[in-house]
C-alpha positions as CSV (number, residue, x, y, z in Angstrom):
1,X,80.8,114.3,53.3
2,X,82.6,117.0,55.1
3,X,86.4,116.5,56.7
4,X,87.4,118.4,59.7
5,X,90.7,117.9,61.3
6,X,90.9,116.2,64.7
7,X,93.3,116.2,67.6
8,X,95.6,113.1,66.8
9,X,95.3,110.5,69.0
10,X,98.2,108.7,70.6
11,X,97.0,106.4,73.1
12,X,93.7,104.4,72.7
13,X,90.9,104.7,75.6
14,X,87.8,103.1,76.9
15,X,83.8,105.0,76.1
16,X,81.0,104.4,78.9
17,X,77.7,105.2,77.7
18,X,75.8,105.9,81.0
19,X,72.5,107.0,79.7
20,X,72.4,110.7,80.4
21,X,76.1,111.0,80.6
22,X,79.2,109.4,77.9
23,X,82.6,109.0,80.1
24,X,85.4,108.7,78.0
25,X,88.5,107.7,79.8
26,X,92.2,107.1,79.2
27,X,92.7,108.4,75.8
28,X,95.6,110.6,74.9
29,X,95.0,113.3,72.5
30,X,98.0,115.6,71.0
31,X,98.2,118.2,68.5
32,X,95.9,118.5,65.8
33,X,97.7,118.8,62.1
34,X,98.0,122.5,62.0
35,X,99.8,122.2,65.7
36,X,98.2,125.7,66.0
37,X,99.6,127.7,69.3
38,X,96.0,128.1,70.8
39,X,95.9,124.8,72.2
40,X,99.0,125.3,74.7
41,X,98.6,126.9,77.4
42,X,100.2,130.4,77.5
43,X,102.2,129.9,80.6
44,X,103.6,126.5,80.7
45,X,102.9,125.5,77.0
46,X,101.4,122.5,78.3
47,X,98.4,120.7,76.0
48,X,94.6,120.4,78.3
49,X,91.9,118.1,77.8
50,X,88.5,119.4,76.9
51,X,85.7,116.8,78.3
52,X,82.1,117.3,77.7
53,X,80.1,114.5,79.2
54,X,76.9,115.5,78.5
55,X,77.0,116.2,74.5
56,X,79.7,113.0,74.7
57,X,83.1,114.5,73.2
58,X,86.7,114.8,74.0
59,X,88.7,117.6,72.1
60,X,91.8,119.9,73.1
61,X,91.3,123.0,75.0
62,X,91.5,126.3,73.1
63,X,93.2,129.0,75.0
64,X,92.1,131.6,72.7
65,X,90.4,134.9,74.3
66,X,86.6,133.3,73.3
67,X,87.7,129.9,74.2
68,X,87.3,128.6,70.5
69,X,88.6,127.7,67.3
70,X,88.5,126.8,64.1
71,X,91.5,124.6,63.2
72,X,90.0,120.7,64.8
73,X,87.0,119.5,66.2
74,X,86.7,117.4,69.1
75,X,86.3,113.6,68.9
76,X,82.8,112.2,69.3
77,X,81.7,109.1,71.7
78,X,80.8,107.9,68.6
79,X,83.9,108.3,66.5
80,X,85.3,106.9,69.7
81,X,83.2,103.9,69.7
82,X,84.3,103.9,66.0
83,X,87.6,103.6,66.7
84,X,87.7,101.1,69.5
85,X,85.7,98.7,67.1
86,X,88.3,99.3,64.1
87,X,91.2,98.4,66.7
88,X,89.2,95.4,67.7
89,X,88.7,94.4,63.9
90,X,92.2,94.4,63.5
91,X,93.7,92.7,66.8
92,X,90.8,90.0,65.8
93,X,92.6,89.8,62.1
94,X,96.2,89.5,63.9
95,X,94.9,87.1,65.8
96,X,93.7,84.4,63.2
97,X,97.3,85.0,61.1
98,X,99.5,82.2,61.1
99,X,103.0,82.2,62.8
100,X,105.9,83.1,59.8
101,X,108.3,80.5,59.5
């Protein structure tokens, strides 16, 4: 198994799998680990979103003269998906705890 660092994700989102097409909406993405500078925009700094529908990922823009690099990887739908189960796994387990006290 290969690691490859991600964008860290701060806010957790929904995944539509349409058929042709995988929407994912609402999640907030910030830097990656290596907070590398060709993720901000040049003139206002600012981090953008990098969408592709059709292969089913969400990943950070690269601002870099060939538009790529080497420091993260976007998120799959299905590390999405992933994700969105684990959270559910736990608010399931928070759920059955009893009351302290």
């Amino acid at each position: 198994m290969t690691y490859c660092q991600k964008p860290s994700i701060f806010q957790v989102g929904k995944v539509h799998d349409n058929g042709p097409s995988v929407i994912v909406s609402g999640w907030g993405l910030g830097m990656c680990a290596s907070s590398c500078r060709c993720h901000r925009n040049p003139e206002d700094g600012q981090l953008s979103l990098a969408e592709d529908q059709a292969g089913g990922s969400l990943g950070l823009r690269s601002f870099t003269p060939t538009g790529t690099c080497d420091c993260c990887e976007a998120w799959t739908s299905a590390e999405l998906s992933a994700i969105l189960r684990d959270v559910a796994a736990v608010e399931a387990l928070d759920a059955s705890e009893p009351a302290a006290g």
